[in-house]
N, C-alpha and C positions, 0 to 999 in steps of 0.2 A: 114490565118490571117497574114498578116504585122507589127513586133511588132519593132519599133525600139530600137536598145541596147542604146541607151544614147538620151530621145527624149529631142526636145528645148525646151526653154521656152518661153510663152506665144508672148513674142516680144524679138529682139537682133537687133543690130546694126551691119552691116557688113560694108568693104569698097572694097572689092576684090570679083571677078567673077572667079568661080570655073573654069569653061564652059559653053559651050550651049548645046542646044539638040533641035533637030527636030521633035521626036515623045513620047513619053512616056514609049516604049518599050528602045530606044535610052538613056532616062534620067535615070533609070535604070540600065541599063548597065554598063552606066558610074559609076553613085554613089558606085556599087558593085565593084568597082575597088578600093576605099575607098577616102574620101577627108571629111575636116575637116568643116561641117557644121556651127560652130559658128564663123567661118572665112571668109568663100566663100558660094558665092550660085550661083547657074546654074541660066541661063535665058532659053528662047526663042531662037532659033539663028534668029530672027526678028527684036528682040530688043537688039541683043546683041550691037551694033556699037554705038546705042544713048544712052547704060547707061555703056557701055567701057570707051567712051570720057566725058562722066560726070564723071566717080570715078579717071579718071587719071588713072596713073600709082602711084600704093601703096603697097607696101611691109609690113609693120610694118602694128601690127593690128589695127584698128581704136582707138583714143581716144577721149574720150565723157563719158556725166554726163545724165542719162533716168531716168527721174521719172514720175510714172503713177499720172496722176492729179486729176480723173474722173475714174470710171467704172459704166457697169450698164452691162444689158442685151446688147443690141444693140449698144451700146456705148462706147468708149473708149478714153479718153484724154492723151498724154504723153507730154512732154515737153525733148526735147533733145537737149545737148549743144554740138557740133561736131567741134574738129579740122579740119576737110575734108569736101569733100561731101562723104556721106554714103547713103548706102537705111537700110529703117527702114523696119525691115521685120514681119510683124504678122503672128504668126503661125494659123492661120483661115485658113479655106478650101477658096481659091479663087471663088468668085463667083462678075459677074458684080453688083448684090445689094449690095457689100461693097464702099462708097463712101469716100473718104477721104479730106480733109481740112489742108493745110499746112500753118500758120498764118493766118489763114483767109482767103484765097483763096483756091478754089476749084483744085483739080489735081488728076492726071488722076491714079489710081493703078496700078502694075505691076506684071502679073507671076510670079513667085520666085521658084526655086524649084518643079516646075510643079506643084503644088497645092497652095502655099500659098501668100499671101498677101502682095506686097510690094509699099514703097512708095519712091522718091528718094528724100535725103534732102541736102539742101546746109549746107556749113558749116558755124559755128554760133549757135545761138540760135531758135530755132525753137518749134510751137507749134502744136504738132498733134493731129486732130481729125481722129477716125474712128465711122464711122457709116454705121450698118446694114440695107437697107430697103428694103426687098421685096415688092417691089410693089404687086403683084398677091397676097402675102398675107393680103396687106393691103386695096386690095380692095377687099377681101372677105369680110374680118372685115365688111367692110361699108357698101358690100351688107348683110350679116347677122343684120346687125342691122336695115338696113333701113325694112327688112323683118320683125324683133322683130315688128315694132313700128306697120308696117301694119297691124300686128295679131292684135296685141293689140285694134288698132281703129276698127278693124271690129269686135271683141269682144265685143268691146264697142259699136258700135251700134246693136249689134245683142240685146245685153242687156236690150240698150234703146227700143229701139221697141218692146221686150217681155213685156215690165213693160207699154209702153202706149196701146199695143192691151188687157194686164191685166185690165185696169183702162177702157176703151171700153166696156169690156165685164162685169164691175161689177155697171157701172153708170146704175140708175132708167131710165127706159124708161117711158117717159110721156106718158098718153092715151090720153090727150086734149090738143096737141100740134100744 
């Protein structure tokens, strides 16, 4: 079990890249050497060069104002006001069904610490969406209910049919027909 001594919280605002890492064995390694999480976060070394040359060169820790606007399940709104460009980091497991919305336009998520969820923001005011979709699970959904409905209608005729071959079988047969 992996417990961390001091774990983040749900979102943080960072403006400095710890390192990168290659592999996950690699990013590991690294972190056990120690570095200060609610400061810096590791990339990719793929992505390190397009989101190096976005945060600048920054010393001082980021300053900024995060208020969560919105939660739900799947859902999450923050709205963040950033002296810099920062990436906004959600501590969610990275997976491509996280989609994210930065003032209303769509953009792209980033790795962050080999698991988690980042988005990169300019500085300013800015409004975040995050949303969860799995698709596979949301076309189960559809097929499970497109299935409910099938039972149901053939319930439903199995029904009707019992009750008209009932009403067949109870009607007077004429003899002078």
């Amino acid at each position: 079990l992996n417990v961390a001594e001091q774990a983040l919280p749900r979102y943080t605002v960072i403006n400095r890249l710890g390192g990168t890492y290659v592999s996950p064995d690699d990013f590991y390694n690294k972190i056990h050497t120690g570095y200060d999480f609610s400061r810096e976060a590791y990339v990719n070394v793929n992505d390190a060069t397009r989101i190096s040359n976005w945060l600048g060169e920054q010393t001082a820790p980021p300053i900024y104002v995060l208020k969560e606007e919105a939660s739900s399940l799947n859902r999450l709104r923050l709205s963040v006001n950033a002296e810099a460009p920062t990436i906004l980091i959600l501590n969610e497991y990275y997976n491509k069904a996280w989609q994210a919305r930065v003032n209303g336009v769509e953009t792209n998520t980033i790795k962050v610490n080999l698991n988690q969820v980042g988005v990169l923001l300019k500085s300013g005011s800015n409004l975040v969406d995050f949303e969860y979709y799995p698709t596979f699970f949301v076309r189960c959904l559809w097929l499970q209910r497109i299935t409910l409905i099938g039972i149901l209608l053939y319930l439903m005729s199995l029904s009707a049919y019992s009750v008209l071959q009932k009403r067949k079988r109870t009607e007077p047969v004429s003899l002078y027909a």
